[in-house]
C-alpha positions in Angstrom: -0.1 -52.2 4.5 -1.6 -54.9 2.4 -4.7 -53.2 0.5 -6.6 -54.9 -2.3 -8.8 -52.9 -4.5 -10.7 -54.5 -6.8 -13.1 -52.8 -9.5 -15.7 -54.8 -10.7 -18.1 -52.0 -11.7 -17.1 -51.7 -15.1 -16.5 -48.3 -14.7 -13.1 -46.5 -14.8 -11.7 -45.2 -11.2 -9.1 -44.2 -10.7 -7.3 -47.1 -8.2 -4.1 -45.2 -7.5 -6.0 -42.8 -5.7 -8.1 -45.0 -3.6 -5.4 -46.9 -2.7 -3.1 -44.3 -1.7 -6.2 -42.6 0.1 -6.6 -45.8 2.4 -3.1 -46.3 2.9 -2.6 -42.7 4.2 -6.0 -43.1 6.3 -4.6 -46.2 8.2 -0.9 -44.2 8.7 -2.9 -41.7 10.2 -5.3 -43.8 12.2 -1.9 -45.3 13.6 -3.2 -48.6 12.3 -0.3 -51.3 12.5 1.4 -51.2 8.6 0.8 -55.2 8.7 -2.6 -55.1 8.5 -5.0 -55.6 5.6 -7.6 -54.3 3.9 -9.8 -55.0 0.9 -11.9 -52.3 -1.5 -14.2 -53.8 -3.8 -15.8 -51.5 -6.4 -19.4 -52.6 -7.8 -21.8 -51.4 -10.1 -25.1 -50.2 -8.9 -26.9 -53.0 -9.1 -24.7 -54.9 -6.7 -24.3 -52.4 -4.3 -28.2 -52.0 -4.0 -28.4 -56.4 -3.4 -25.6 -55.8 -0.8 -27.8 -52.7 0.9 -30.7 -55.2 0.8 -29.0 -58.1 2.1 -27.1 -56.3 5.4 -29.2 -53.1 5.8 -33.1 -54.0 4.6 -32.5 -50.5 2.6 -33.7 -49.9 -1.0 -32.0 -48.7 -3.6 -27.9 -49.0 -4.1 -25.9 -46.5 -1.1 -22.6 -44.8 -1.5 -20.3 -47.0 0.6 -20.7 -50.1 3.0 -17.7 -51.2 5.1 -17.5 -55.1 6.4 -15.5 -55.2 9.2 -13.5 -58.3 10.5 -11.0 -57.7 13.2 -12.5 -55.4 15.5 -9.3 -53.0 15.0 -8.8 -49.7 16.5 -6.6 -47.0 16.5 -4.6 -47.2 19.9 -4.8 -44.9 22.1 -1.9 -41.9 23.2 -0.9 -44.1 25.4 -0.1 -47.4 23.5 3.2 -48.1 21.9 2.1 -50.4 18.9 -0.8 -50.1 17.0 -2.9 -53.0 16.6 -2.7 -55.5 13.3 -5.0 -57.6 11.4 -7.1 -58.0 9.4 -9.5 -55.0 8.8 -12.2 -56.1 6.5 -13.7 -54.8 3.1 -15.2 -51.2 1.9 -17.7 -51.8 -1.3 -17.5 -48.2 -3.2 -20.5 -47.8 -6.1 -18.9 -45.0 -8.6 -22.4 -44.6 -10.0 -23.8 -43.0 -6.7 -20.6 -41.2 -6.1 -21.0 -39.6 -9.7 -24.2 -38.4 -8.3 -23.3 -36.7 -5.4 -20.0 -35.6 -6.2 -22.3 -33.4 -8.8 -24.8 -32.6 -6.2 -22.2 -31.6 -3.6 -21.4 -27.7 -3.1 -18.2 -28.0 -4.0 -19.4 -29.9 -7.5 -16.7 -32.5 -7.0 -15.3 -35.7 -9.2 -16.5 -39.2 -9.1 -12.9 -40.1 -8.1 -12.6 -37.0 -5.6 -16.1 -38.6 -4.4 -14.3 -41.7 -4.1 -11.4 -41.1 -2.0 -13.7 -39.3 0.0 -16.2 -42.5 0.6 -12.8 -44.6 0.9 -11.7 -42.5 4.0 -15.1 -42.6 5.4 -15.0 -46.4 4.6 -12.2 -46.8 6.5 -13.0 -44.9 9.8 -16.0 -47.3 9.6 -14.4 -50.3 10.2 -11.9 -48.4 12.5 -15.2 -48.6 14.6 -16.6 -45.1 13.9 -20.2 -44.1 13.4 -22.2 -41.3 12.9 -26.1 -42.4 14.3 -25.8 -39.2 17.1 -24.6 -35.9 16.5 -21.8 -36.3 19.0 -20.3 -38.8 16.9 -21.6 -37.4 13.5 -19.1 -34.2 14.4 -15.8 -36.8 15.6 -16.4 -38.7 12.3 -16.5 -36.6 10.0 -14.1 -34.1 11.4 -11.3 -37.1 11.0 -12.5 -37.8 7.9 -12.4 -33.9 7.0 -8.6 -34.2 8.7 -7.7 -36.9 6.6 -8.8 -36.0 3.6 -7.3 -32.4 3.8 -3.8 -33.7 5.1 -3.8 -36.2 2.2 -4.5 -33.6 -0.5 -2.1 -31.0 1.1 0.8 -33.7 0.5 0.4 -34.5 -2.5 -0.1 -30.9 -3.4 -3.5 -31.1 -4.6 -5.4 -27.2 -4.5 -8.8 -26.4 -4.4 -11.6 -27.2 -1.9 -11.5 -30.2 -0.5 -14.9 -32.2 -1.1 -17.6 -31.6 1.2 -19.1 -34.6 2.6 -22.1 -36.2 1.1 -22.1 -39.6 3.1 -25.8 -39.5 5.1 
């Protein structure tokens, strides 16, 4: 799995984490190990041009995934998973300071992080979560993901409670 992540925020993440987060996310999607993806970590200010610019939406957001190949996990059936390029996730550690505070479980910026990487990812794996039918599917993967990761890397405590709206 070929995943970039780039910080340009100016603030300190910590990068082994995301990138381990998104690389376990795609295993478990069953997304094809040839594939590539790109995270991109900005400062407030250019998270809240990029909200402006692709969502008319004030004010910087948590996460925004950019999809290219329309990739998605295969289904029981299929033998190979599919490969390509999946596109870019823009994280803004300033917002996820904020929430991972707000959250009930009081939560890290870089537990906030892996969080908003995993929900980046099922994103452009073509998940949503407009209805409450697909509000519950989404972030009951992301809930999966998130616990299976920290379980096997042995990491205790609750698991962070999702803040993405």
């Amino acid at each position: 799995m070929a995943i970039d992540v780039n910080n340009e925020s100016g603030t300190e993440i910590d990068e082994r984490a995301v990138l381990d987060v998104a690389r376990y996310a795609l295993a478990r999607m069953r997304i094809h190990p040839l594939s590539e993806l790109s995270v991109i970590v900005v400062d407030a200010d250019a998270m809240e041009q990029l909200h402006i610019q692709w969502m008319d939406l004030p004010g910087p957001t948590d996460v925004m995934s950019f999809p290219m190949d329309e990739l998605r996990p295969p289904s029981k059936d299929d033998d190979e998973p599919p490969q390509g390029l999946l596109g870019d996730i823009v994280l803004c550690p300033e917002v996820a300071r904020k929430q991972g505070e707000e959250a009930p479980t009081g939560h890290s910026m870089d537990e906030e992080l892996q969080l908003l990487t995993v929900h980046g990812v099922l994103h452009l794996l073509g998940y949503d979560h407009e209805e409450p039918d697909e509000r519950a599917e989404m972030f009951g993967l992301q809930a999966a993901i998130i616990d299976g990761w920290r379980a096997e890397r042995g990491i205790t405590g609750p698991s962070p409670a999702p803040t993405t709206r």
